[in-house]
N, C-alpha and C positions, 0 to 999 in steps of 0.2 A: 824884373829884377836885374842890377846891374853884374856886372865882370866879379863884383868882390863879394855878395850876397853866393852867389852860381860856385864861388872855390870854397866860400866857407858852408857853405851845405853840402859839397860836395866830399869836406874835410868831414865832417858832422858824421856820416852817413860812414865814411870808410871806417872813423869811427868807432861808433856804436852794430857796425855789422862784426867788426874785428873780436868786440868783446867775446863770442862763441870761442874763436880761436883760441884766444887767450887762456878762457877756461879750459879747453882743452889738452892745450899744454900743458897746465901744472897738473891739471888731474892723470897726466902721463907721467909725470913724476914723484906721483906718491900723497901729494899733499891731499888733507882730508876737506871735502867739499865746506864745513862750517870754517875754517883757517881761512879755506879762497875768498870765502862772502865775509868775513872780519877783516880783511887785508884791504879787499875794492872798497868797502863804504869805508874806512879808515882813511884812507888814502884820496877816496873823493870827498870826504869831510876836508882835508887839508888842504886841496885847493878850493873849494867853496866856501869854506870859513870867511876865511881874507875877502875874497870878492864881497860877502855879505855885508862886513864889517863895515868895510871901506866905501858901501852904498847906503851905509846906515838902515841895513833891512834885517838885522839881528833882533830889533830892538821891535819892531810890527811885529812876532811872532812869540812875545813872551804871554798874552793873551791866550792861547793856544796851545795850552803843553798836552793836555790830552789830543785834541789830533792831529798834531804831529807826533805823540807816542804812536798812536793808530794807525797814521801813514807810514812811520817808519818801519812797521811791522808789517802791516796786510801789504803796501804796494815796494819795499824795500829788502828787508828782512828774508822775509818770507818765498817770496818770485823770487829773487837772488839766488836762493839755498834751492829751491824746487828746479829750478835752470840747471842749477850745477851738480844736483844729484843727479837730474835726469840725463843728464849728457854725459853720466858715464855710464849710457847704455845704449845711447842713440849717437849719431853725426853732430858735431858743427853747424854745417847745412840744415840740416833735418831740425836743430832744436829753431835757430835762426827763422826757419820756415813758420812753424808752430807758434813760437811768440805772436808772429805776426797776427794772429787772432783775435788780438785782444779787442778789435772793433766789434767784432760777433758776439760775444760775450757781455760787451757792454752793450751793444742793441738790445741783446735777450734781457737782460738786469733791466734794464732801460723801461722793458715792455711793462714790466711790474711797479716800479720805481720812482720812474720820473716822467713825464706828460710831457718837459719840452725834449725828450729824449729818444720819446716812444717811433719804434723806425713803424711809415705809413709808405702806403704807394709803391715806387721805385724802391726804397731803402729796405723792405721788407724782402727784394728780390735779391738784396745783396746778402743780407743773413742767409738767405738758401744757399745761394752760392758760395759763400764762407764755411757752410757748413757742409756741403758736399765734397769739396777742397781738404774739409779735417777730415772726414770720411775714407778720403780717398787714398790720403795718406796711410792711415792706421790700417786700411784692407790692404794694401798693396807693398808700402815701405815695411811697417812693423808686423805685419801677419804673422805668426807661427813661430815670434819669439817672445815669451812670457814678460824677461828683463827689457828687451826695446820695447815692448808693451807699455811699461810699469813708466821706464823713461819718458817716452811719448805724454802718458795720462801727468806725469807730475811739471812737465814742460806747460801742459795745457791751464794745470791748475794755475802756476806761474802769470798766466796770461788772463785767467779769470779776478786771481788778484790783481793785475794792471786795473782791469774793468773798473774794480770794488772801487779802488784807488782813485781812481780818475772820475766818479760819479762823486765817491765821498769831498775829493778835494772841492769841486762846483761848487757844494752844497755848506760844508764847512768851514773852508778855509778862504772865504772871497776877502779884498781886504791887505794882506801883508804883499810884500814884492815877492814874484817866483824866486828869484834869488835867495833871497831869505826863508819861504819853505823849504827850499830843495836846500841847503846847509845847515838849519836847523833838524833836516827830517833824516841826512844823512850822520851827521852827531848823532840823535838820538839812537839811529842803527845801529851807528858804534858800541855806546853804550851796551845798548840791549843784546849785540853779536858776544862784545868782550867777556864774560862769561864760559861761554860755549867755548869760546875759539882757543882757551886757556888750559883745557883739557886735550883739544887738540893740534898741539905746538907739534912741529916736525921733530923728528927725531937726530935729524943731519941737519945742515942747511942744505935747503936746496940748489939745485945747477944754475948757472950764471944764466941761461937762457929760461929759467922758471921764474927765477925772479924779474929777470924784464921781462915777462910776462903780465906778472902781476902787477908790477907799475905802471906797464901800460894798461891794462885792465881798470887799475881805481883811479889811475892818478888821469892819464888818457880818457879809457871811455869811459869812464865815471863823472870826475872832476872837471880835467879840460873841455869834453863832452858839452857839460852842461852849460861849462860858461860859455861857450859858440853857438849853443842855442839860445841862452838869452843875448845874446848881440845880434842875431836873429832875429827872434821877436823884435828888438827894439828898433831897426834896421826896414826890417819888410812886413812886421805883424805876426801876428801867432798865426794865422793861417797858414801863409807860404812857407812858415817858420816850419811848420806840421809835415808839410810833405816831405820829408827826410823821413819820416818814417818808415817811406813807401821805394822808398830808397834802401836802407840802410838791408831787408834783406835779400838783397842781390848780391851785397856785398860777402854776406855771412856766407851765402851760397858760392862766391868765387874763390872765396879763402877755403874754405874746405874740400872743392872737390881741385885746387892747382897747389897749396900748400902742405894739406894733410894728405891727399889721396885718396879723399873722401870718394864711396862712388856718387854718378850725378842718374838716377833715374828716370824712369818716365813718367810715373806716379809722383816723385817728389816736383818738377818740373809744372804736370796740372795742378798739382795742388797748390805749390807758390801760386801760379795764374790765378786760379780761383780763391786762395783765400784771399789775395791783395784785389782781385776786383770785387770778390763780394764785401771785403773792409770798406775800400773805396766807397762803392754804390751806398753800403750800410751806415758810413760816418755819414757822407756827406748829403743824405739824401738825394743824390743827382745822378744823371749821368755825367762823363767827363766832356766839359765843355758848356753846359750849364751854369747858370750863376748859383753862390753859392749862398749861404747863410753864415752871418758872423761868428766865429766859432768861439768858443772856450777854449784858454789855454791849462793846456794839460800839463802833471809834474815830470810824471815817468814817459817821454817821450822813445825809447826804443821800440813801442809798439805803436801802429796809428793812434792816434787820439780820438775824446769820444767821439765830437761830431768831424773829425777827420784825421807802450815810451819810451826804457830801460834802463 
């Protein structure tokens, strides 16, 4: 990869690791988790619209309204709101950490599901290891508290919907531009949030530093997010494009434990290691340094992708 691939993955990853941050902010200031997740896909609709339009990939995904209703719920909606419930009982770091799973979950799904997905070999050692990694975390970070418990289990679920998501997109959605999924499927969010988020309107406006919060959160790592990843892909391939995932929570982990004061453990520490190398092993079936296999481009990049989102 060149000098400008290496800054813009680099932007990507700072990112989409900062989104925890974000959420944590507003949820410091009162605002109700369904408002935060109606504000971010609101706001990442508004910049992915236009990108869409202007690529003419609005117009490939009118064939599709069921799933994109489906994606914008199981891999959108849904992860968004379990993320931001669950982080108000757990870190920053610690949820950051958790998403990172979502390659585990999709090997496991995989196993049942789909044959060119099914992890064999090597890749089977990484699910263990992914899985010891979640393990390790829940006995050691959340032990002996019910509500970090609860946070933990809905973070995870979060990450199982990435999985659904990113299996279901393969299978259903081959065909329109990622551009155009990912804007039509963050509209649809909207839609389907607005509702909910209408009952939960703030009572004040919020403090000048919650709402740049939240800009940055939809409009940032939502919106701008996404379109740096499609210049990305288009640039170096969905593969290289991918590894920002494997990035982005390091980042989640620096903002919380030098901006919030997050503590940094040593349970939370193995288990990042372990989940991102059994993700690793388990997307890509390899070891690192091995050739790989042509991957599938994934929607929700925040978490690895299947075979190697947010």
């Amino acid at each position: 990869m060149n000098r400008r691939s290496w800054i813009l993955m680099s932007l990507l990853a700072a990112l989409w690791g900062a989104s925890y941050l974000f959420i944590k902010v507003s949820l410091e200031d009162g605002l109700a988790p369904v408002f935060i997740v109606f504000v971010r896909i609101a706001l990442g609709a508004l910049v992915l619209v236009p990108l869409a339009l202007r690529a003419r990939a609005m117009a490939q995904v009118r064939g599709f309204i069921g799933p994109i209703l489906f994606m914008a719920i199981v891999q959108v909606a849904l992860p968004f709101l379990l993320i931001t419930l669950g982080e108000q009982h757990i870190t920053s770091a610690l949820t950051g950490i958790l998403v990172s799973a979502a390659p585990i979950f999709t090997a496991l799904i995989a196993a049942r599901f789909d044959d060119d997905e099914r992890p064999h070999g090597v890749a089977t050692i990484g699910v263990v290891l992914g899985i010891v990694g979640v393990v390790l975390l829940f006995g050691v970070d959340l032990s002996g508290d019910a509500q970090a418990l609860a946070g933990g289990l809905m973070v995870l679920l979060a990450a199982v919907g990435y999985a659904v998501g990113s299996l279901y997109l393969k299978h259903r959605l081959r065909g329109p531009a990622p551009v155009g999924i990912a804007a039509a499927t963050m509209l649809a969010g909207t839609v389907v949030m607005a509702p909910f988020a209408a009952f939960t309107l703030p009572a004040q406006v919020p403090e000048a530093q919650t709402i740049g919060a939240l800009l940055a959160l939809g409009a940032g790592g939502t919106g701008i997010a996404f379109a740096i990843y499609f210049t990305l892909i288009a640039e170096i391939g969905p593969g290289r494009a991918s590894l920002v995932a494997y990035i982005a929570p390091g980042f989640a982990v620096l903002y919380g434990v030098t901006l919030l004061s997050e503590p940094l453990t040593v349970g939370a520490v193995l288990g990042l290691i372990l989940i991102l190398a059994g993700s690793w092993v388990a997307a890509e079936g390899r070891w690192p340094g091995q050739s790989r296999a042509m991957p599938v481009t994934p929607l929700e990049p925040p978490p690895p992708p299947v075979r190697g989102p947010a």
